[in-house]
N, CA, C and O atoms as a Tinker XYZ file with bonds, in Angstrom:
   344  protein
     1  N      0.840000   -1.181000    0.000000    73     2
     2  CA     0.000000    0.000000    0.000000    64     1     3
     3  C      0.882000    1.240000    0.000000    63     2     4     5
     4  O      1.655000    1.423000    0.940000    81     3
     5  N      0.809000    2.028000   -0.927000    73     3     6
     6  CA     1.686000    3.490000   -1.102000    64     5     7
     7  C      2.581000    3.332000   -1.075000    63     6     8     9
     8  O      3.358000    3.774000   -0.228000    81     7
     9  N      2.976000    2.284000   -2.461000    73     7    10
    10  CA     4.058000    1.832000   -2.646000    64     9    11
    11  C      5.186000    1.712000   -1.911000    63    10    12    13
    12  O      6.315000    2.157000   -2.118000    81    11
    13  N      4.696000    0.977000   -0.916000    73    11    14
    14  CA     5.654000    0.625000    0.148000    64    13    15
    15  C      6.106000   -1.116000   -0.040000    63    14    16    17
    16  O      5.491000   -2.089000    0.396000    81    15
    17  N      6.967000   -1.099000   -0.576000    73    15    18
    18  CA     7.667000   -2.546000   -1.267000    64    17    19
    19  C      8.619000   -3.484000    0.497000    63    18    20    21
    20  O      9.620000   -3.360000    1.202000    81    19
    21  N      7.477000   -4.273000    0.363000    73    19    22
    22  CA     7.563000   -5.107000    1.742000    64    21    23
    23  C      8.621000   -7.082000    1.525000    63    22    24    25
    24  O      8.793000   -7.893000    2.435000    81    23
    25  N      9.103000   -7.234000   -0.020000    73    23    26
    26  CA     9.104000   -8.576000   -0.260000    64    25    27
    27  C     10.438000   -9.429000    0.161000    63    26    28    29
    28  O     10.427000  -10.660000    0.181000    81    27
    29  N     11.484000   -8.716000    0.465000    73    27    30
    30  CA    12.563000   -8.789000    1.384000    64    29    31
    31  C     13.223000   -7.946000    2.235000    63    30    32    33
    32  O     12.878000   -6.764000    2.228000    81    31
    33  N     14.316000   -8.388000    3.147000    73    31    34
    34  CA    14.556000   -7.657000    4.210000    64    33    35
    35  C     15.064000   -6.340000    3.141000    63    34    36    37
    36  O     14.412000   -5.296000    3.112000    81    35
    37  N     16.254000   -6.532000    2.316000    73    35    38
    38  CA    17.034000   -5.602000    1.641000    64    37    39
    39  C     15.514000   -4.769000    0.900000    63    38    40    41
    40  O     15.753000   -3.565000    0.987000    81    39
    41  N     14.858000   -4.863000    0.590000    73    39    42
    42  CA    14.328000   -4.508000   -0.215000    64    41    43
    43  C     12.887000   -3.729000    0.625000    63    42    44    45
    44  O     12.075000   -2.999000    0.056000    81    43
    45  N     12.863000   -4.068000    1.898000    73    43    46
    46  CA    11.928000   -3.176000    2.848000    64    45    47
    47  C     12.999000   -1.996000    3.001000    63    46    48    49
    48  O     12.881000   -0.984000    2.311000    81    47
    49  N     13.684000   -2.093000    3.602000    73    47    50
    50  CA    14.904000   -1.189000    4.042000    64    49    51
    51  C     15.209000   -0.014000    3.045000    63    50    52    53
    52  O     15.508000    1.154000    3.293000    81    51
    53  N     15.032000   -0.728000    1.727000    73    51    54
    54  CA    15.304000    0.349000    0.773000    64    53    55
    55  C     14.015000    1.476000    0.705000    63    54    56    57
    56  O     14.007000    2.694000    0.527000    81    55
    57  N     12.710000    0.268000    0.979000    73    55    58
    58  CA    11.708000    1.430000    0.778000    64    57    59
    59  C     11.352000    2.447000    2.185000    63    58    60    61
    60  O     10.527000    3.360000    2.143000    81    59
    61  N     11.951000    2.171000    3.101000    73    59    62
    62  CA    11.705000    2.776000    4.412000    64    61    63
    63  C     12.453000    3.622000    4.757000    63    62    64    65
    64  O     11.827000    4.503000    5.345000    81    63
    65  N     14.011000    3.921000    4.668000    73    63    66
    66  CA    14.655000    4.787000    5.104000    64    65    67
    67  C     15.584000    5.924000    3.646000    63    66    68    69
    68  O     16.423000    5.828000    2.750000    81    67
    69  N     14.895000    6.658000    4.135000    73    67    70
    70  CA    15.682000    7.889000    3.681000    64    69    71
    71  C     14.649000    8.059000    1.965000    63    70    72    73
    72  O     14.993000    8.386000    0.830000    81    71
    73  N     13.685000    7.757000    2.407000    73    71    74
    74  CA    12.388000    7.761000    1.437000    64    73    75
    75  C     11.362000    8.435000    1.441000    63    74    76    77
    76  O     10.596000    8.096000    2.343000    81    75
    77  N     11.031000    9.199000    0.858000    73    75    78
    78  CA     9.279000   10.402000    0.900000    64    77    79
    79  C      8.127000    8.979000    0.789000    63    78    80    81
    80  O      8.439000    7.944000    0.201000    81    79
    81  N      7.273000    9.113000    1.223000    73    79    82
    82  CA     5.933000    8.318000    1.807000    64    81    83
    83  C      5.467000    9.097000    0.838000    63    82    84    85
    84  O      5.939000   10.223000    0.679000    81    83
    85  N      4.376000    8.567000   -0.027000    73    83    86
    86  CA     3.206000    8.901000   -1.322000    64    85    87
    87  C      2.532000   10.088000   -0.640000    63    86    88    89
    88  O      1.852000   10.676000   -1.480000    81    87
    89  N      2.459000   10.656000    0.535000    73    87    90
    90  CA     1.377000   11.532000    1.154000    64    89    91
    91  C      2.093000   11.754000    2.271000    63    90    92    93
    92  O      2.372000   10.871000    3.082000    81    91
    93  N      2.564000   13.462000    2.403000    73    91    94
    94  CA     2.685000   13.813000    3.990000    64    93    95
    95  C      2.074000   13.371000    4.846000    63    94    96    97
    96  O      0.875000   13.343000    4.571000    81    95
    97  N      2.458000   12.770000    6.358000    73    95    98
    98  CA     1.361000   12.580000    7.217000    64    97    99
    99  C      2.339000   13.543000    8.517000    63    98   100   101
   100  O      3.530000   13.787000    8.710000    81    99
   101  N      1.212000   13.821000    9.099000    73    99   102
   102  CA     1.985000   14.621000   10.773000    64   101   103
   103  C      3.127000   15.734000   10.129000    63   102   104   105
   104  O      4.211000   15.872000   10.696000    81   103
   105  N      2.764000   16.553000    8.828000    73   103   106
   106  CA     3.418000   17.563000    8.562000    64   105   107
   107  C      4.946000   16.903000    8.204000    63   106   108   109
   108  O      5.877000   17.704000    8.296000    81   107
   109  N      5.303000   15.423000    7.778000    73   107   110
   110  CA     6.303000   14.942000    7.699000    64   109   111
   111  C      6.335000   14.593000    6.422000    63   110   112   113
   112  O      5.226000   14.621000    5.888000    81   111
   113  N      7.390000   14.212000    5.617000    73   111   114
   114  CA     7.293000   13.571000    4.298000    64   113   115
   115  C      8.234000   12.357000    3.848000    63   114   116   117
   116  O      8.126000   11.603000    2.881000    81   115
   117  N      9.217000   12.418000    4.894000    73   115   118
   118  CA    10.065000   10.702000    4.894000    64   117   119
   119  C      9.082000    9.500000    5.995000    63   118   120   121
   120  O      8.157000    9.510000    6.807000    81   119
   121  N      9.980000    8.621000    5.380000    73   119   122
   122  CA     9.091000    7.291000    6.143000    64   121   123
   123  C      9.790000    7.041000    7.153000    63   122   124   125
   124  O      9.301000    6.840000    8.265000    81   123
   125  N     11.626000    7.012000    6.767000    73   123   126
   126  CA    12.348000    6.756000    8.470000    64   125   127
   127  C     13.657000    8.117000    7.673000    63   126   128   129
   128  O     14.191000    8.216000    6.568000    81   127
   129  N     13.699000    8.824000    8.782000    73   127   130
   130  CA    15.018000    9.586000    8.772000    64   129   131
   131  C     16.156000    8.839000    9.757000    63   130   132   133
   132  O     16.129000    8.564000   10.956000    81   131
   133  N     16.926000    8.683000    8.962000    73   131   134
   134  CA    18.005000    7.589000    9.996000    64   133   135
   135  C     18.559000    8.591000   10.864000    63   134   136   137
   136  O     19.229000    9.397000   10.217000    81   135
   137  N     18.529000    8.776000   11.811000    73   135   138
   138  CA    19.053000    9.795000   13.410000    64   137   139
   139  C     18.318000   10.522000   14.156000    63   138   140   141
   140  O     18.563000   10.966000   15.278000    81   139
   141  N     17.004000   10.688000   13.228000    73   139   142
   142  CA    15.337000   11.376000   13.905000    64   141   143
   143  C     14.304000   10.847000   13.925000    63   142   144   145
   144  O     13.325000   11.292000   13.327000    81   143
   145  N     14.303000   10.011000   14.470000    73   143   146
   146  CA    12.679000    9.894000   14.648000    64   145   147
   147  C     11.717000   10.766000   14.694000    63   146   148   149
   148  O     10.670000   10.541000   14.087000    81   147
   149  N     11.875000   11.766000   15.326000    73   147   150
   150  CA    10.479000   12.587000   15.295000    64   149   151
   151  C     10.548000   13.590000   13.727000    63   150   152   153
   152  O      9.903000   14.632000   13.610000    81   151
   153  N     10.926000   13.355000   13.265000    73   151   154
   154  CA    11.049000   13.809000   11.735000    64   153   155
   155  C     10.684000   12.528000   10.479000    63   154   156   157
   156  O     10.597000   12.574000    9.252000    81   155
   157  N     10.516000   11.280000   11.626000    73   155   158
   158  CA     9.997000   10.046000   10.603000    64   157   159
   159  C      8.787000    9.725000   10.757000    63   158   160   161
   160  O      8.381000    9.740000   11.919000    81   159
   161  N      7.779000    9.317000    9.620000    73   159   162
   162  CA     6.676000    8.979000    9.645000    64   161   163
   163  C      6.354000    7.646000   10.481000    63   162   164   165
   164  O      5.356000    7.512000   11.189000    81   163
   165  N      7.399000    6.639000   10.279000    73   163   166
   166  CA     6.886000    5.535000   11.222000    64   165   167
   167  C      6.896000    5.520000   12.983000    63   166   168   169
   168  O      6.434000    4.759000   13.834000    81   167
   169  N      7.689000    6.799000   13.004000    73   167   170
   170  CA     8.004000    6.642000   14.564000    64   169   171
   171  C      6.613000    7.386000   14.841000    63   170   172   173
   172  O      6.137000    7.220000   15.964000    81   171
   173  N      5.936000    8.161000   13.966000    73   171   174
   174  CA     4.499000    8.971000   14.824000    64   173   175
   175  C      3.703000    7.914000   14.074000    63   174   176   177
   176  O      2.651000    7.917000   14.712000    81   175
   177  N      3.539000    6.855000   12.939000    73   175   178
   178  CA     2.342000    5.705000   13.459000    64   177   179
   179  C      2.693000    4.750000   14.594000    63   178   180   181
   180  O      1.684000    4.376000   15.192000    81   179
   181  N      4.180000    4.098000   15.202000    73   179   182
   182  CA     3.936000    3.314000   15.505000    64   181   183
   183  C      4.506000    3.767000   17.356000    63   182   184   185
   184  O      4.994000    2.807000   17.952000    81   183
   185  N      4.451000    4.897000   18.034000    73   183   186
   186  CA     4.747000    5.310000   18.782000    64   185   187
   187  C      3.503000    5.084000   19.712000    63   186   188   189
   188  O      2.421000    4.944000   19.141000    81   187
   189  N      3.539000    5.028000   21.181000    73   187   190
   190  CA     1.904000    4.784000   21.851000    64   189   191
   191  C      1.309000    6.156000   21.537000    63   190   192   193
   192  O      1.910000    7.180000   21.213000    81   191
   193  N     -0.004000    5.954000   21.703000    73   191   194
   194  CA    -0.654000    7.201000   21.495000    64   193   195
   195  C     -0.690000    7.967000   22.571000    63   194   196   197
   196  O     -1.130000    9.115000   22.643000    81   195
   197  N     -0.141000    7.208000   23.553000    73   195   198
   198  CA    -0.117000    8.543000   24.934000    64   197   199
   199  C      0.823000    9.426000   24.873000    63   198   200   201
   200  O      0.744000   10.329000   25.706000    81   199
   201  N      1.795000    9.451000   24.057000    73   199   202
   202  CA     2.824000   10.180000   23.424000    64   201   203
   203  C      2.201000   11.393000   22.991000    63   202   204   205
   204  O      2.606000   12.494000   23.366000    81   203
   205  N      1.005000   11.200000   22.033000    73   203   206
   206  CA     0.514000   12.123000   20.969000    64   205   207
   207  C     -0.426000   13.331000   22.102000    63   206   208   209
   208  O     -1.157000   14.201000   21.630000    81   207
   209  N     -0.239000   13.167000   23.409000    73   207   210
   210  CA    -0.896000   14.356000   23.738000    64   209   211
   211  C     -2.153000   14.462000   23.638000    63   210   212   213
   212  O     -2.592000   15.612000   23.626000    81   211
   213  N     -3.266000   13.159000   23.522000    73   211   214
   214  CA    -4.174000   13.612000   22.903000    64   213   215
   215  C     -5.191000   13.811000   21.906000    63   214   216   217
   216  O     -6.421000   13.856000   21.869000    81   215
   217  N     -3.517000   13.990000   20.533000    73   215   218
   218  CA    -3.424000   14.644000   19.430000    64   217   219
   219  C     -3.088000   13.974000   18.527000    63   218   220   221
   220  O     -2.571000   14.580000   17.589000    81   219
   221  N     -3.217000   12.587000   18.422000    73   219   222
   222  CA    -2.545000   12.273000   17.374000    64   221   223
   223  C     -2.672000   12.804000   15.751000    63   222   224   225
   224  O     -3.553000   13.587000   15.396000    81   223
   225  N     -1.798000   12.326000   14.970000    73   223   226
   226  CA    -2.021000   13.142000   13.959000    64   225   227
   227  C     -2.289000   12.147000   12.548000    63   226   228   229
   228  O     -2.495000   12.448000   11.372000    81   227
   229  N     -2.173000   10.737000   13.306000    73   227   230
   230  CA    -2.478000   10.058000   11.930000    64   229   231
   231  C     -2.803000    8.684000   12.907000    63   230   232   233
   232  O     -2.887000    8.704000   14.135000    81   231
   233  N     -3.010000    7.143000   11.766000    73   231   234
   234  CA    -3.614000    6.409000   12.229000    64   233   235
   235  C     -2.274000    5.691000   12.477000    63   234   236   237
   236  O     -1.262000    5.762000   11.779000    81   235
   237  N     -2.527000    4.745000   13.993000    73   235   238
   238  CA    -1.142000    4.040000   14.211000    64   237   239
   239  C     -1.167000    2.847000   13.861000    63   238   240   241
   240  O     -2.249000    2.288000   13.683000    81   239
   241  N      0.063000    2.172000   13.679000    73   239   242
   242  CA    -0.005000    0.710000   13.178000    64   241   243
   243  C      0.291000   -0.047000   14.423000    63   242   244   245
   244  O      0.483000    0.646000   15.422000    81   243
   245  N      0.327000   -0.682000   14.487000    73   243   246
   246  CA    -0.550000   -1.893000   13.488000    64   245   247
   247  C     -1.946000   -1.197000   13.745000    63   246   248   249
   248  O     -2.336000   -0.563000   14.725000    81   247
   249  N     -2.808000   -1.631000   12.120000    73   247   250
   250  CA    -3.696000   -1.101000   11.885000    64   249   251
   251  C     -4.851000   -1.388000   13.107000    63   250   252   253
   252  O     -4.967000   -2.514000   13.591000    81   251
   253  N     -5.680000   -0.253000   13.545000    73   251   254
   254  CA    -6.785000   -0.777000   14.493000    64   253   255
   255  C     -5.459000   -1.086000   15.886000    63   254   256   257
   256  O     -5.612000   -2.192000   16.404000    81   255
   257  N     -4.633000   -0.506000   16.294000    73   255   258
   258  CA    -4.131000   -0.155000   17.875000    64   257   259
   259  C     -4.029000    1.402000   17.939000    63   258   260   261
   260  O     -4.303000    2.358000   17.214000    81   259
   261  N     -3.403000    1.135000   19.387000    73   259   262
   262  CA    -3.084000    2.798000   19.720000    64   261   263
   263  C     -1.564000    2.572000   19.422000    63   262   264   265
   264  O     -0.873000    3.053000   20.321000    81   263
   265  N     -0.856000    1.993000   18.441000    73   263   266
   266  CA     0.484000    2.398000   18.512000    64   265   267
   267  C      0.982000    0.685000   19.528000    63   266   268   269
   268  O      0.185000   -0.056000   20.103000    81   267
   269  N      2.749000    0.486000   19.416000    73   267   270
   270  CA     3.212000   -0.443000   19.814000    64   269   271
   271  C      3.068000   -0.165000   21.384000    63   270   272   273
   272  O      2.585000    0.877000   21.824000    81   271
   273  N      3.443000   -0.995000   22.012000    73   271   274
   274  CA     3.811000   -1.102000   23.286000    64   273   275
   275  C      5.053000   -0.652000   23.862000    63   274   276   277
   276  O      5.874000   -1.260000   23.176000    81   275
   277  N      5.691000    0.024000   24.680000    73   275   278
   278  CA     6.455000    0.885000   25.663000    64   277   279
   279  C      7.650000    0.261000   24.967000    63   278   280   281
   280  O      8.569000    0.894000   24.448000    81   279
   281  N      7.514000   -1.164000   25.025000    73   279   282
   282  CA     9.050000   -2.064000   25.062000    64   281   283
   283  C      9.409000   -2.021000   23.531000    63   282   284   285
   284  O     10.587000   -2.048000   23.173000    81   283
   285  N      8.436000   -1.957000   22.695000    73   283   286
   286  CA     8.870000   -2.968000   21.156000    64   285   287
   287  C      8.781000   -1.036000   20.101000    63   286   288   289
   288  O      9.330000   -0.827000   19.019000    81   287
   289  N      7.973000   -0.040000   20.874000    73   287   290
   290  CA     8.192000    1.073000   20.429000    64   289   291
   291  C      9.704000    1.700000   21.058000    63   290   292   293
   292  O      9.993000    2.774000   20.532000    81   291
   293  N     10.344000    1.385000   21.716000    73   291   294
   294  CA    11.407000    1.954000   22.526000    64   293   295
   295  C     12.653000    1.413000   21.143000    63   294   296   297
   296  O     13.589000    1.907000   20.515000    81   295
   297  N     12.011000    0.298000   21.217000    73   295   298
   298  CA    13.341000   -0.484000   20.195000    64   297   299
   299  C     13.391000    0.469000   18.546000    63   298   300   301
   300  O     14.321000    1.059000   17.995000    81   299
   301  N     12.033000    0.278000   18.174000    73   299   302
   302  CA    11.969000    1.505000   16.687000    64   301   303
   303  C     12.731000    2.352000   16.753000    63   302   304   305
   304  O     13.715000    2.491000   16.026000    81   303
   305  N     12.202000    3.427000   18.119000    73   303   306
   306  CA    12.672000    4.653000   18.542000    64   305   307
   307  C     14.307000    5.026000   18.371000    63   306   308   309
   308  O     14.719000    6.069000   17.864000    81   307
   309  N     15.524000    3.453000   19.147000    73   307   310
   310  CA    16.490000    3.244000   19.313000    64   309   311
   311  C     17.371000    3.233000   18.063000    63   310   312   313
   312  O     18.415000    3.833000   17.809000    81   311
   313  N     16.335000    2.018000   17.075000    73   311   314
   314  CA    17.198000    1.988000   15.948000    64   313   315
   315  C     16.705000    3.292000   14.828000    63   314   316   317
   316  O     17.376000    3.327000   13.797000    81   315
   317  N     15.924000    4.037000   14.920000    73   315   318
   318  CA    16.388000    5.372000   13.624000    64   317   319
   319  C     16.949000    6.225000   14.863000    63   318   320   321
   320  O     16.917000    7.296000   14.257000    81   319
   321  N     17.276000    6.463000   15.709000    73   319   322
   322  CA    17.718000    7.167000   16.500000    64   321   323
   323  C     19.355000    7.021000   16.438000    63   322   324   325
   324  O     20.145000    7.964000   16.477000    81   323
   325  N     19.762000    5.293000   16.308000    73   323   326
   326  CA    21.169000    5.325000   15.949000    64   325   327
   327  C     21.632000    4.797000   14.560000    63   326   328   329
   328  O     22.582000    4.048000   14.333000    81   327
   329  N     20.615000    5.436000   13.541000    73   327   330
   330  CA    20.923000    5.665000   12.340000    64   329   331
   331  C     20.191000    5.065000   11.142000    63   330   332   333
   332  O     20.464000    5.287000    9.963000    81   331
   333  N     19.446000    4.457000   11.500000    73   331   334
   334  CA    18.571000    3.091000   11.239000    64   333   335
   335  C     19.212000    2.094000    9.858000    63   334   336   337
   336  O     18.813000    1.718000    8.755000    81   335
   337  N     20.313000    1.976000   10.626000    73   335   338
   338  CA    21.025000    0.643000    9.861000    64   337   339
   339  C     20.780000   -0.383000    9.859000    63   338   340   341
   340  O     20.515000   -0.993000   10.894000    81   339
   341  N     20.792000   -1.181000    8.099000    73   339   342
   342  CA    20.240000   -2.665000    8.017000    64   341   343
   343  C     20.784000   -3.503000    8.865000    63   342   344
   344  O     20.426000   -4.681000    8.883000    81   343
């Protein structure tokens, strides 16, 4: 979906980092910025929504939650934070 090419590891990676997403979401337009998360689209779908203030600004994944859990969102957070290498 929005041409987001899922069919191997190398080949997710390519479509996820350092890539514009088909549609701004949360005033953002990459999918992962490798060293920011809060400048990446996946870290504001898949972040808890108690984060969002409220406010969230788009729908979180996995589709139909509020966003990952404390432990498995911490890890996302970690790896575009230290560069988001394959």
């Amino acid at each position: 979906q929005g041409g987001l090419m899922m069919t191997d590891i190398q080949t997710s990676y390519d479509s996820l980092v350092g890539v514009d997403a088909t549609m701004a979401t949360c005033n953002l337009t990459a999918r992962v910025v490798a060293g920011a998360p809060d400048d990446s689209i996946m870290w504001m779908r898949v972040r808890p929504i108690a984060m969002d203030n409220g406010m969230p600004c788009t729908n979180k994944m996995p589709q139909g939650s509020d966003g990952l859990g404390d432990a498995d969102a911490q890890v996302v957070y970690d790896w575009i934070a230290a560069g988001a290498l394959p």
